[in-house]
N, C-alpha and C positions, 0 to 999 in steps of 0.2 A: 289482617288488613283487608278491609273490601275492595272488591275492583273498582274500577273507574266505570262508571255506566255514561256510555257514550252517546251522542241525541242522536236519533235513528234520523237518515235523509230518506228523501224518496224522490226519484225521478219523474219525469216531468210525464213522460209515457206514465206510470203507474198515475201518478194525478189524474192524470184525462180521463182513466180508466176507469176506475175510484170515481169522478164526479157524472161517465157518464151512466156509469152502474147505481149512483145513486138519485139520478134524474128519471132513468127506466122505474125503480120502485114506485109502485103505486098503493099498494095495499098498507094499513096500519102496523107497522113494525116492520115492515120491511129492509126499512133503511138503519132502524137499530139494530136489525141482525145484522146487515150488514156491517156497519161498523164495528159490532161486537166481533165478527168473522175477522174482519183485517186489525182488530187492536187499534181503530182511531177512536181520535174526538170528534165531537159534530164542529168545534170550532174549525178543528182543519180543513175538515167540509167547508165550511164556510169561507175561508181565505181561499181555498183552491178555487171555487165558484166567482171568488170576486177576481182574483187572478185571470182565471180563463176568458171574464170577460171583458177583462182589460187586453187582453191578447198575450200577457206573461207567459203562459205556458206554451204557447206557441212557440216562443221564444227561446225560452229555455231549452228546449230541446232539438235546437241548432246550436248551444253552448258547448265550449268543450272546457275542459278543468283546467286552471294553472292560471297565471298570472293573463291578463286583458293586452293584448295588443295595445301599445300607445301612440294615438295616432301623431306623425310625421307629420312638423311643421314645415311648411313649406319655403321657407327660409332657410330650412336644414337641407331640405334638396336642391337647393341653389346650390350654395353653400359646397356640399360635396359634388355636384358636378365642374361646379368653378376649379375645385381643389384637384379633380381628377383631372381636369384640361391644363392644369397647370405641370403635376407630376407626365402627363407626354411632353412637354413644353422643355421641362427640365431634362426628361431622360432623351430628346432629342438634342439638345444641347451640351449636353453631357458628353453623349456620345460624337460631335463634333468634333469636342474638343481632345476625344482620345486621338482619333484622327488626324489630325493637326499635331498634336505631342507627335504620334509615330511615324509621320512625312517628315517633321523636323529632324527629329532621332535619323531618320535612313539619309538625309543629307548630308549631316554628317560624319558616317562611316563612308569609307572607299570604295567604291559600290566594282571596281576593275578588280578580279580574283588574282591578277599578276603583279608580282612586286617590281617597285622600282626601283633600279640599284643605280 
């Protein structure tokens, strides 16, 4: 069973790099050595050059891997600050009420250590 051949990525540094090494070429075959050197196509040359000046690569290379931030609606941060103002609301009420239960509680027991006979 053959391996799985996996599609090579390339960083966005190596892009730069790659496009700006093929902008310096100036002599006839330069740039086909060079690609022959790195195992690209000229079409990747060509999206990297349209990229870079779209500002894409710039960009990318502030990216970091894994799933995108999504951004917080702002109705969500209401929302949970309301909810957070309310949970001190409740745990100060809360705790009133223990308060109250354990004044009533100590009223009454007998609060004189001497018995009455």
């Amino acid at each position: 069973m053959p391996a799985t051949v996996q599609r090579r990525r390339f960083p966005a540094e190596y892009r730069l790099r790659i496009v700006k090494q093929a902008d310096a070429c100036k002599q006839p075959g330069e740039l086909g050595a060079l690609l022959r050197r790195e195992g690209l196509y000229s079409s990747l040359l060509t999206n990297w050059r349209r990229q870079r000046e779209q500002g894409a690569l710039r960009d990318l290379r502030d990216r970091r891997p894994g799933p995108k931030p999504r951004p917080v609606d702002p109705r969500v941060k209401q929302l949970e600050a309301e909810n957070a103002r309310l949970q001190r609301k409740l745990q100060r009420a809360d705790t009133i009420m223990t308060l109250q239960k354990n004044s009533r509680a100590r009223r009454r027991r007998p609060t004189c250590w001497t018995r009455n006979s």
